[in-house]
SESE-418940 format. One record per residue (C-alpha): residue number from 1; residue in one letter; chain; x, y, z. Coordinates in nm, 3 decimals. Each point is the difference from the previous one (the first is absolute). Last residue first. Example, Ala and Ser with C-alpha at 12.3 -4.5 7.8 and 13.67 -1.06 7.14 Angstrom:
REM SESE-418940
> 2,S,A,1.367,-0.106,0.714
> 1,A,A,-0.137,-0.344,0.066
REM end
This chain:
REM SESE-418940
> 239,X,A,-9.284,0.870,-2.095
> 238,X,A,-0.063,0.396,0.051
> 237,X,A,-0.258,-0.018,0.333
> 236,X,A,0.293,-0.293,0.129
> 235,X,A,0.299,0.196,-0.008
> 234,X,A,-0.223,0.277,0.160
> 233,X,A,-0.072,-0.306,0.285
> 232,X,A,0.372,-0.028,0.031
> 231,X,A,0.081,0.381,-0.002
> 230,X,A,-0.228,0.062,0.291
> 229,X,A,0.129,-0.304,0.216
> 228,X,A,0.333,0.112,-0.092
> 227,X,A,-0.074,0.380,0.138
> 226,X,A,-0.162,-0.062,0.300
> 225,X,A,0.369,-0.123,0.127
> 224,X,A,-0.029,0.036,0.405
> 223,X,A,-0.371,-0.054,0.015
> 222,X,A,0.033,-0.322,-0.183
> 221,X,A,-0.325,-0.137,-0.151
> 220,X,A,0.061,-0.365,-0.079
> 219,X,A,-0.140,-0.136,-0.363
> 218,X,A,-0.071,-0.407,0.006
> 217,X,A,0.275,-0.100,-0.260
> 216,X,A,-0.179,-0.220,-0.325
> 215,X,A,-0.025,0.332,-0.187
> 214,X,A,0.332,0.141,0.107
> 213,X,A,0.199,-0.335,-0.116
> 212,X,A,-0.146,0.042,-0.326
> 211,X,A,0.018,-0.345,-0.176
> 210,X,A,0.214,-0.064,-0.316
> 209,X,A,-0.088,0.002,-0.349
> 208,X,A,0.102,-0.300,-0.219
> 207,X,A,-0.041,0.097,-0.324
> 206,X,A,0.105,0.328,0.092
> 205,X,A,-0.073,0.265,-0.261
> 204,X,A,-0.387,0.035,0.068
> 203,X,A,0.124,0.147,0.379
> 202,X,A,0.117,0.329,-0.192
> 201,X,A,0.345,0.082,0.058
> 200,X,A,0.109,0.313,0.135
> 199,X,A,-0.045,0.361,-0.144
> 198,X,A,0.284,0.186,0.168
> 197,X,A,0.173,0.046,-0.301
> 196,X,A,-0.142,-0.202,-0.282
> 195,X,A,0.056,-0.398,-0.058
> 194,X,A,0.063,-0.183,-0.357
> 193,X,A,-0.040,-0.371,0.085
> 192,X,A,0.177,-0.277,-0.163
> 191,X,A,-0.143,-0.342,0.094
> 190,X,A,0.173,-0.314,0.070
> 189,X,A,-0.083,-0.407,-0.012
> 188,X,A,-0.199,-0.003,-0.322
> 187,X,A,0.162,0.225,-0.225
> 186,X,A,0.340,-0.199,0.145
> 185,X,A,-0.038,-0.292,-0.169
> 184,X,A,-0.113,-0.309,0.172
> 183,X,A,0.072,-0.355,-0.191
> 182,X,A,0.252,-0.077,0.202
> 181,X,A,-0.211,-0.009,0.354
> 180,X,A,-0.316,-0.123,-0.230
> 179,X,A,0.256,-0.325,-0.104
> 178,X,A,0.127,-0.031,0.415
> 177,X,A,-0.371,-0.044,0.165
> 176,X,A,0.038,0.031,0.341
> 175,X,A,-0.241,-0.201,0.198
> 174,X,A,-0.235,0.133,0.218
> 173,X,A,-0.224,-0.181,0.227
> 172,X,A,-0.378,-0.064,0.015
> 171,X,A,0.028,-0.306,-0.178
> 170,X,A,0.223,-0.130,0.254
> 169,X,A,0.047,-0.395,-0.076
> 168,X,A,0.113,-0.176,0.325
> 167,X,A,0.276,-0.287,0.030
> 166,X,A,0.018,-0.138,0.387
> 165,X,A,-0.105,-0.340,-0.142
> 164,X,A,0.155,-0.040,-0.292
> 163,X,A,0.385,0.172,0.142
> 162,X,A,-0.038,-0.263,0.327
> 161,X,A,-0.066,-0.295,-0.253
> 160,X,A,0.328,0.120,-0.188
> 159,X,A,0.164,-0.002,0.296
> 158,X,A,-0.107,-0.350,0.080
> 157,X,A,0.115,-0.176,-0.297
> 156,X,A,0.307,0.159,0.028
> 155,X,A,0.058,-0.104,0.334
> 154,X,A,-0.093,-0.358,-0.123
> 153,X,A,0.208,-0.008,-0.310
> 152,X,A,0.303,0.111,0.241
> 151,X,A,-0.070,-0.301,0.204
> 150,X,A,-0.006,-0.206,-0.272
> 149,X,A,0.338,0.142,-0.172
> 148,X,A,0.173,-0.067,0.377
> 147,X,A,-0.164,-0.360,0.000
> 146,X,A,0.136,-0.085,-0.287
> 145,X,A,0.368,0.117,0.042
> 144,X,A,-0.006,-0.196,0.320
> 143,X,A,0.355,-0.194,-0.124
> 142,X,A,0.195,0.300,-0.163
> 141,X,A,-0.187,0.297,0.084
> 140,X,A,-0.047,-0.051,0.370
> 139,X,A,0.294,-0.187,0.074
> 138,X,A,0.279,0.162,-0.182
> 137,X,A,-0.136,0.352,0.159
> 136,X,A,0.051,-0.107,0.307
> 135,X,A,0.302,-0.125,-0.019
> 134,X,A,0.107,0.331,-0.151
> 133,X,A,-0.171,0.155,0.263
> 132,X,A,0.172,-0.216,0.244
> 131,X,A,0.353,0.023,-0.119
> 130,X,A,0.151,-0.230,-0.225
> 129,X,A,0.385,-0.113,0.008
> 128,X,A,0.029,0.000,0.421
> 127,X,A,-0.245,-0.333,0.012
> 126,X,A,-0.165,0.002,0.330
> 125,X,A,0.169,-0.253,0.261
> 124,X,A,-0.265,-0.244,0.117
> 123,X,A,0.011,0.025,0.429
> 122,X,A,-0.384,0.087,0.008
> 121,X,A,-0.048,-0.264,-0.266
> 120,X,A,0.188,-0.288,0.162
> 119,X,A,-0.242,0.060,0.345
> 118,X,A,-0.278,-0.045,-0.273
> 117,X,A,0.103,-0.292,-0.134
> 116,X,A,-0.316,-0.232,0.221
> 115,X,A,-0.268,0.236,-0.200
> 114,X,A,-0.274,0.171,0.263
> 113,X,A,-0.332,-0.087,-0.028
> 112,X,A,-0.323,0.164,0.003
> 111,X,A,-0.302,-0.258,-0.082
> 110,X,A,-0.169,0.185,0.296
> 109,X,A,0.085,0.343,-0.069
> 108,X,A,-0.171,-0.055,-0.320
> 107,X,A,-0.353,-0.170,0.117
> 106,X,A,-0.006,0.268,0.264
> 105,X,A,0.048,0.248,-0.238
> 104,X,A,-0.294,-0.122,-0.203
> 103,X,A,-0.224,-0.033,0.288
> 102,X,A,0.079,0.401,0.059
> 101,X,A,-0.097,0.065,-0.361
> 100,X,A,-0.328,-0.182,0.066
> 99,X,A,-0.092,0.091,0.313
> 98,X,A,0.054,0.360,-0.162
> 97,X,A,-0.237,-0.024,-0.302
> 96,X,A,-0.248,-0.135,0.225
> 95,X,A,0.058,0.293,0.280
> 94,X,A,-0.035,0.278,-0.310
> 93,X,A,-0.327,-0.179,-0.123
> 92,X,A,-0.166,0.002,0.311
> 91,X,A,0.121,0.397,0.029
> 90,X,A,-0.136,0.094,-0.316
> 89,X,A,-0.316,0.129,0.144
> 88,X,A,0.121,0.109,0.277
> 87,X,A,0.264,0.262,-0.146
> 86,X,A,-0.297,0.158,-0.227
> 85,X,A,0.063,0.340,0.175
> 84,X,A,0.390,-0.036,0.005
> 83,X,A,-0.012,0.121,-0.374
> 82,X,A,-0.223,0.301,0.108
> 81,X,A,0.275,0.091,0.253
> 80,X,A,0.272,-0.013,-0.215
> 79,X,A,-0.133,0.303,-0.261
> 78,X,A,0.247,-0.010,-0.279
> 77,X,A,0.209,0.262,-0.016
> 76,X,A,0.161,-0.117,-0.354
> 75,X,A,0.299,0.225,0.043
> 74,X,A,0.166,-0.050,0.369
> 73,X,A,-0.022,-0.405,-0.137
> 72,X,A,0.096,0.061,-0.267
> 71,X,A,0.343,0.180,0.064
> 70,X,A,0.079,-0.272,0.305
> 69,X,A,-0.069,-0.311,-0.246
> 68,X,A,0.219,0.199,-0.305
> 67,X,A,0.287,0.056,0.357
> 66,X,A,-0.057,-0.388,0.106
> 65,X,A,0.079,-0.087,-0.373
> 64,X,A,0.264,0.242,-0.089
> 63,X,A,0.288,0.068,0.217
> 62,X,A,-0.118,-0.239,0.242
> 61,X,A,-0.042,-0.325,-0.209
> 60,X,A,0.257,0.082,-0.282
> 59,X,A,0.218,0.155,0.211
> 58,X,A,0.075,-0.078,0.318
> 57,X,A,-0.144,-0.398,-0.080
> 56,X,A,0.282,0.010,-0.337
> 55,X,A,0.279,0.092,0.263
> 54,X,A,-0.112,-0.264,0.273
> 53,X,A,-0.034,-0.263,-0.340
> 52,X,A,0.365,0.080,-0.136
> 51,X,A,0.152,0.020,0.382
> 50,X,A,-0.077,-0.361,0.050
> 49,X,A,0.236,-0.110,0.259
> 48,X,A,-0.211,-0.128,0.258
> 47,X,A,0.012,0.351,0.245
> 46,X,A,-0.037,0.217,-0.324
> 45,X,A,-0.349,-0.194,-0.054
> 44,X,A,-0.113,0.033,0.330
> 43,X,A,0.056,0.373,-0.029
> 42,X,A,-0.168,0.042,-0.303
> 41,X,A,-0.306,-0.163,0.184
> 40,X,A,-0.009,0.247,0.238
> 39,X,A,0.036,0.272,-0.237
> 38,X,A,-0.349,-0.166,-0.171
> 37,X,A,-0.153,-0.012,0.355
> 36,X,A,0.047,0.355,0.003
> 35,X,A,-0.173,0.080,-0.282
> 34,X,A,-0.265,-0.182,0.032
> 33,X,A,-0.039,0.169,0.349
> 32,X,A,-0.005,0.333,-0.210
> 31,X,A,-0.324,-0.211,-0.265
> 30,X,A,-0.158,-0.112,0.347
> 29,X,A,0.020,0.392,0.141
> 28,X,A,-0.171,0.128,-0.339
> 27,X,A,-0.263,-0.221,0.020
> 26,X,A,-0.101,0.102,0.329
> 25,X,A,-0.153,-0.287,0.249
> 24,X,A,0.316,-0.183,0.039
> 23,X,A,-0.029,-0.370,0.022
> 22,X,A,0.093,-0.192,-0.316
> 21,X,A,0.332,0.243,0.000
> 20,X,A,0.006,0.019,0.357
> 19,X,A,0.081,-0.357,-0.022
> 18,X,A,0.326,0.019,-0.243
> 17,X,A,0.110,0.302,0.214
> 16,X,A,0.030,-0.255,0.312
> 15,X,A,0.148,-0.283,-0.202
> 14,X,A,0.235,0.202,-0.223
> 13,X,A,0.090,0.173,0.393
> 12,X,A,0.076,-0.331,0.109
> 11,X,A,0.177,-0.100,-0.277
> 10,X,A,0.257,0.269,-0.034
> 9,X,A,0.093,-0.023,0.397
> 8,X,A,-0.023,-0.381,0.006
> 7,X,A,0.245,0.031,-0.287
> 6,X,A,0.233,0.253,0.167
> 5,X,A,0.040,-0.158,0.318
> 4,X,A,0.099,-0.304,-0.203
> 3,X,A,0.295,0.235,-0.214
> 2,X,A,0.134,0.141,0.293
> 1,X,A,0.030,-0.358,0.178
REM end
């Protein structure tokens, strides 16, 4: 009884956050109902015995895919509203595209049938000498070994696709240049300079001379302190 209430529970709520994913207006909400709808999921799985794939859903899927989707999309602020502007336009297209897909479903639900051993299947003992991982794991890479390297191929495929067409050349940026770093002695990177009492550095030494703060300051008179506005602006008569 415990265990039904909690299935309807877990796949209501994968149903409900599963729609506001498609629905939600902000980006950022659909990628946190993601989310949710992926713990949902996880849940289902623990309820059917298949802790591997509610385990490998927490975090594979949430850990890192719906929190890389939730990173770009905060990052790339792409401007949603002008991408709804050309809604009607596409919208034909979009209801075609769905008939079809819909039509589709129809056409599977419809040959849907269930096999006449299945009542000797819920009641199949499960083999105590290999758990389900390990079953698992016997299946996949032992008889679907193909399909696994395919897929793999595929991802690849694509993430090299992503790195060609997101790859910029900066001309404009630096580089660091290891061979001039070594080859640097230091006559080139310091100077020794001989300086007098109370004679100060001459503004020719700095290679890199600095702004004057009191030149780019607006001057304030202060009636309380005369004295630092006058000694300022005779700082200024000697420089």
């Amino acid at each position: 009884m415990i265990t039904m209430i909690a299935f309807y529970l877990f796949a209501a709520i994968l149903i409900a956050s599963a729609a506001m994913v498609v629905s939600a207006r902000n980006p950022v909400h659909s990628v946190l109902f993601l989310i949710l709808a992926f713990f949902n999921a996880a849940g289902l799985f623990l309820l059917n015995g298949a802790e591997f794939l509610a385990m490998i859903l927490v975090i594979v899927y949430v850990g890192a895919v719906a929190v890389l989707f939730l990173f770009v999309v905060m990052m790339l602020d792409v401007n949603f509203v002008e991408l709804r502007e050309g809604i009607q336009r596409y919208a034909p297209i979009g209801a075609v595209v769905g008939l079809i897909l819909f039509a589709e479903l129809l056409m599977v639900v419809g040959v849907w049938h269930f096999s006449p051993a299945i009542s000797t299947l819920r009641v199949a003992l499960t083999p105590m000498a290999e758990q389900n991982t390990a079953a698992l794991g016997d299946l996949l890479y032992t008889h679907y070994i193909l399909l696994f390297q395919i897929a793999g191929l595929v991802l690849l495929v694509a993430m090299i696709g992503a790195i060609v067409l997101t790859l910029r050349e900066r001309t404009l940026s630096r580089h660091q240049v290891i061979a001039r770093q070594i080859a640097r002695s230091p006559d080139d990177t310091l100077e020794l300079v001989s300086v007098a009492l109370n004679a100060g550095i001459p503004a020719a030494s700095f290679r890199r001379p600095l702004a004057d703060p009191l030149a780019e300051q607006p001057q304030e008179h202060d009636d309380r302190h005369p004295h630092i506005v006058s000694g300022a602006a005779h700082h200024e008569e000697r420089h």
